[in-house]
N, C-alpha and C positions, 0 to 999 in steps of 0.2 A: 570650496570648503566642504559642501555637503559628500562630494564623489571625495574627497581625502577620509572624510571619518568613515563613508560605506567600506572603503579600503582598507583604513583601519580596522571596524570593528571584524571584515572577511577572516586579516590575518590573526584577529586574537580568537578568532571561532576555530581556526583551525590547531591554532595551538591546544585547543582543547578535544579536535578532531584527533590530532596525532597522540595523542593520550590515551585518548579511546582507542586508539587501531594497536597499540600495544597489548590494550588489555582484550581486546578481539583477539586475537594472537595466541593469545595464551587459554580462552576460553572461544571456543567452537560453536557460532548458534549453526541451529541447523533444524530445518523444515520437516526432513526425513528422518532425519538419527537422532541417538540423543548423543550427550554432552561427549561421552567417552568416546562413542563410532566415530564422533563429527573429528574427532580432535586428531584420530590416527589416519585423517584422510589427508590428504597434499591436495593442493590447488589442481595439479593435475587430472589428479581422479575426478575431482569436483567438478570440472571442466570438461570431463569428457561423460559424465553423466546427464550434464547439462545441455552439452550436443546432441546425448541423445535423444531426449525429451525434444529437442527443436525441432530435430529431423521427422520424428512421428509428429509433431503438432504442424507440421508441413503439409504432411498428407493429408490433416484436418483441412487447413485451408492455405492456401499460396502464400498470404501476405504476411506469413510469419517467415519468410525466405530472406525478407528484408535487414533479419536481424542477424544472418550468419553472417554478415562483413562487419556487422558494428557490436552488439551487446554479450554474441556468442564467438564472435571473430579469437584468433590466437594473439591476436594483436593487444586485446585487452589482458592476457593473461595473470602478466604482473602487474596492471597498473593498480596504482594506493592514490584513491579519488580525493583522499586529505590534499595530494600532493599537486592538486590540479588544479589552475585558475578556475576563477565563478563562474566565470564566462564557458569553459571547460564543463564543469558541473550543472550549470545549467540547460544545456545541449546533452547533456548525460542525464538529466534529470525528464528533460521530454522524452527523451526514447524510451528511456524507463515506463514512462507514463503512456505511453502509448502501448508497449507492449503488456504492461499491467491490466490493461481495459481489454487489447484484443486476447489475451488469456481467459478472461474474465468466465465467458460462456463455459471453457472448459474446465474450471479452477478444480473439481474434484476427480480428474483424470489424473493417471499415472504420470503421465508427459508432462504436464503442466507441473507434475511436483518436482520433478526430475529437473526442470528450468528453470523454476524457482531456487534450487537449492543452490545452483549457481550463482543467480543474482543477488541471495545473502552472502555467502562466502567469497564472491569479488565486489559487488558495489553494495553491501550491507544496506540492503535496502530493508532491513528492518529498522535500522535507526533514521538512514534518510531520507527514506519516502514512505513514511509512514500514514502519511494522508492520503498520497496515491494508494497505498494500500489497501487502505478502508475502503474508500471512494471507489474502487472498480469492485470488490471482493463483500462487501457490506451485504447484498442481497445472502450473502451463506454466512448469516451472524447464528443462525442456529447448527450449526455443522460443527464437526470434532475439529474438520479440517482448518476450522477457522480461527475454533477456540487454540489450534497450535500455532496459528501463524500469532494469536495473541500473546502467548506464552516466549517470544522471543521479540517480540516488539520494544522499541524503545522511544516512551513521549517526550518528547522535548517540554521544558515547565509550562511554555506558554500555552500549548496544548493540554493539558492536565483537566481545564476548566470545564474543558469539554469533551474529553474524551476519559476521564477520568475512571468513571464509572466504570469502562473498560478494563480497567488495572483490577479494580476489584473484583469483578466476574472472573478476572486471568486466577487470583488468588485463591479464589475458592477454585476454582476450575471448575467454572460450571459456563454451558454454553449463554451465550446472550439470546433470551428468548422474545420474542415478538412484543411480550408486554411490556418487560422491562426496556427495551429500546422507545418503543413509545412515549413509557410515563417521563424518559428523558429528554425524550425530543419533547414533552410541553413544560416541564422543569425548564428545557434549555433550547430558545428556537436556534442558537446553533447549530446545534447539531440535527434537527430537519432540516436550516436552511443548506446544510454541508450534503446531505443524504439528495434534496432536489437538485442541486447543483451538478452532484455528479452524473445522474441523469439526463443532465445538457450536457455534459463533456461526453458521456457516451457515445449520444449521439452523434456531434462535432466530431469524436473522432473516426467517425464510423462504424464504433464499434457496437453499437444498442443491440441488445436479445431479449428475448421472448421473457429470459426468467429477471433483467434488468428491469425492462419494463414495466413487469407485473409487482415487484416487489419497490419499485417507486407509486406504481395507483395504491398499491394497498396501504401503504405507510403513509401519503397525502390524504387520501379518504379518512382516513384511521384518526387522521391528525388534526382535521377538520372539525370530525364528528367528536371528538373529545375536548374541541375547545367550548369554556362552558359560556363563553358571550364572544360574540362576533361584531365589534365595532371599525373604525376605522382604522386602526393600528392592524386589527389580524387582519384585513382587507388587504391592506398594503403589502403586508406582507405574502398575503399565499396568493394574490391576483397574478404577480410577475412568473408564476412556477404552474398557472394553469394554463 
């Protein structure tokens, strides 16, 4: 019963997937251009600008060679991820997530923009991996580059609660600055326990750097030292992330 309604609810998600890819279609996000450049490009272009961002991020380092058979492959060119079993999407959602964090170090290179723009305009990963997105890219919340990957982001409701505040920084268009991130994460230990978190996936996946690292001590220190009573509940909670 329970695997019939997951099935269920997969297929009534995607019916509102296939909704979406129509109105994607017709409106162009896009990382590098804006609304008008995005919209006169073809998948083609898209796709060969995003190889070549791979191919220099190569040179950076080897293990990004992994992704020309799969995320940059021609194989993927037309695929419509609405159209794809969970199981599909799921396996599409770790590679994703894997090559999101091993980007991460490089996120304000040229390259790195160039293979982003691919992964919006074929697996819209602005709408569906929006928390992988954070989650590797969060340490550049004060960056232009950030504030634009915000500007084409799209929260799911449930996400709203806590990542909200970000819709409103997107609105004004103003970068998310170090305090405001802060005063949210003690408003909301979500979104610190989400920020520590991805700090262990970085790790795990390999992928940890200098400026991941640093921008998880400071945010934990930070978060520590502005709670204004430390009993057994904030124990429990920031014990497991020290």
């Amino acid at each position: 019963m329970a695997t019939s309604l997951a099935s269920q609810l997969y297929r009534m998600r995607n019916v509102d997937r296939s909704l979406s890819t129509q109105r994607a279609q017709k409106t162009r996000a896009s990382f590098l251009f804006d609304g008008r450049q995005a919209a006169d490009m073809d998948n083609q272009t898209v796709f060969d600008i995003g190889q070549d961002g791979l191919r220099e991020l190569q040179q950076i380092n080897v293990r990004f060679s992994a992704y020309a058979t799969t995320l940059f492959s021609a194989a993927v060119k037309d695929l419509d991820r609405v159209q794809q079993t969970r199981d599909e999407n799921q396996k599409l959602d770790e590679s994703i997530r894997g090559f999101l964090f091993l980007l991460a170090p490089h996120f304000l290179t040229r390259p790195a923009g160039k293979a982003l723009e691919w992964l919006v305009r074929r697996f819209r990963i602005h709408e569906f991996n929006t928390r992988d997105m954070l989650a590797a890219l969060f340490p550049y919340h004060e960056t232009k580059a950030f504030l634009a990957l915000l500007t084409i982001m799209t929260f799911e409701s449930g996400d709203m609660s806590v990542f909200g505040f970000l819709a409103q920084q997107r609105k004004a268009r103003r970068v998310v600055d170090r305090a405001t991130l802060l005063a949210q994460c003690q408003r909301d230990r979500r979104l610190a326990a989400f920020i520590f978190d991805a700090e262990t996936t970085a790790c795990e996946l390999g992928a940890g750097y200098a400026g991941q690292h640093a921008f998880y001590a400071a945010v934990a220190s930070q978060f520590v030292g502005g709670l204004t009573a430390v009993g057994d509940s904030e124990l429990q909670f920031v014990l497991p992330y020290v």
